[in-house]
C-alpha positions in Angstrom: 0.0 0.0 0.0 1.1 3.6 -0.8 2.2 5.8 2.0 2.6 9.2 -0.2 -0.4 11.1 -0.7 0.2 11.6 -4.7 0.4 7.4 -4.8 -2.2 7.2 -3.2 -4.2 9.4 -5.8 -2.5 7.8 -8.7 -3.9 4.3 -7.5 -7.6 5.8 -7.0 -7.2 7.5 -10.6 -5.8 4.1 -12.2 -8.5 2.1 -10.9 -10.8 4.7 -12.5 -9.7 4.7 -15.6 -9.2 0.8 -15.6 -13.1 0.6 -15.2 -13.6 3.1 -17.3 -11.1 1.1 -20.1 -13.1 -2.5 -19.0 -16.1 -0.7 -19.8 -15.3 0.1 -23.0 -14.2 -2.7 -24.2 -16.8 -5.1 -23.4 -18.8 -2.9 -25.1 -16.7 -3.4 -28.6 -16.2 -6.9 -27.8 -19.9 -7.5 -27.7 -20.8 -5.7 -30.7 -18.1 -7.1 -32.7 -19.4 -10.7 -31.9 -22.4 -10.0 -32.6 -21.1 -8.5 -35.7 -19.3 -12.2 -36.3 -22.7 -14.1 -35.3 -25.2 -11.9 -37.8 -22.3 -12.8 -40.8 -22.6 -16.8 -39.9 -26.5 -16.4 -39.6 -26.2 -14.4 -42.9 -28.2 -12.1 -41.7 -26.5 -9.2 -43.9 -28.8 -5.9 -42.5 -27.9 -6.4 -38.9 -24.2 -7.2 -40.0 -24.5 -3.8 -41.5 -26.0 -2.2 -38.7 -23.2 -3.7 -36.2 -21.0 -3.1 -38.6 -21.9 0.7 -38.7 -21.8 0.4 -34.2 -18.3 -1.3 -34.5 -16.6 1.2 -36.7 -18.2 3.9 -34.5 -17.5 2.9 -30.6 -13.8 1.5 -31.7 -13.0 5.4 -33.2 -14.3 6.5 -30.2 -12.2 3.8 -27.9 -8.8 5.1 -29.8 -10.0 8.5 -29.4 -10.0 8.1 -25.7 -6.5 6.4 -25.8 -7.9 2.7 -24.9 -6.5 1.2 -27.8 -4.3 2.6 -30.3 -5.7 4.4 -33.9 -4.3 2.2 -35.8 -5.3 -1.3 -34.0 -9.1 0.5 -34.3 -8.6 0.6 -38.2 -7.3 -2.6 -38.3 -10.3 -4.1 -36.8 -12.7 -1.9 -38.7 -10.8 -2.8 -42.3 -11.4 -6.6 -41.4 -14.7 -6.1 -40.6 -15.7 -4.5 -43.7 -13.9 -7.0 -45.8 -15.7 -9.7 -43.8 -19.1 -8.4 -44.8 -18.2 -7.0 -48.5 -17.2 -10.9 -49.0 -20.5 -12.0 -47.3 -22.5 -9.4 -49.2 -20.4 -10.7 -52.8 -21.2 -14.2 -51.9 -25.3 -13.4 -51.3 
């Protein structure tokens, strides 16, 4: 345990902003599974509506500094080649 009154702060300001980070997270995680689960059900207009979610809360998330811009791309340039290839093969 911290005896200095700034370590002390930093550990109540980590643990805030490692919520904070968990929180955001789960939230892409979720929405890019179910992302993954509309494109097996072929279900292509919820995959575009998830789709649409994804690209939004993961700019947000690199925006925020929870993951980095580029990783956010990434994931959103997969995505969209995931559901152009499922949209080709309809």
């Amino acid at each position: 345990m911290a005896n200095i009154k700034s370590a002390k702060k930093r550990i109540s300001i980590i643990s805030k902003k490692t919520a904070r980070n968990r929180r955001v997270k789960g939230a892409y995680r979720a929405i890019i599974k179910n992302f993954y689960k509309a494109i097996e059900a072929d279900d292509l207009g919820t995959a575009k509506e998830k789709l649409a979610l994804a690209e939004k809360k993961l700019m947000q998330a690199a925006a925020k500094g929870v993951m980095h811009k580029k990783t956010a791309s990434r994931k959103v340039g997969r995505m969209t080649r995931t559901y152009n290839k499922a949209k080709a093969q309809a």
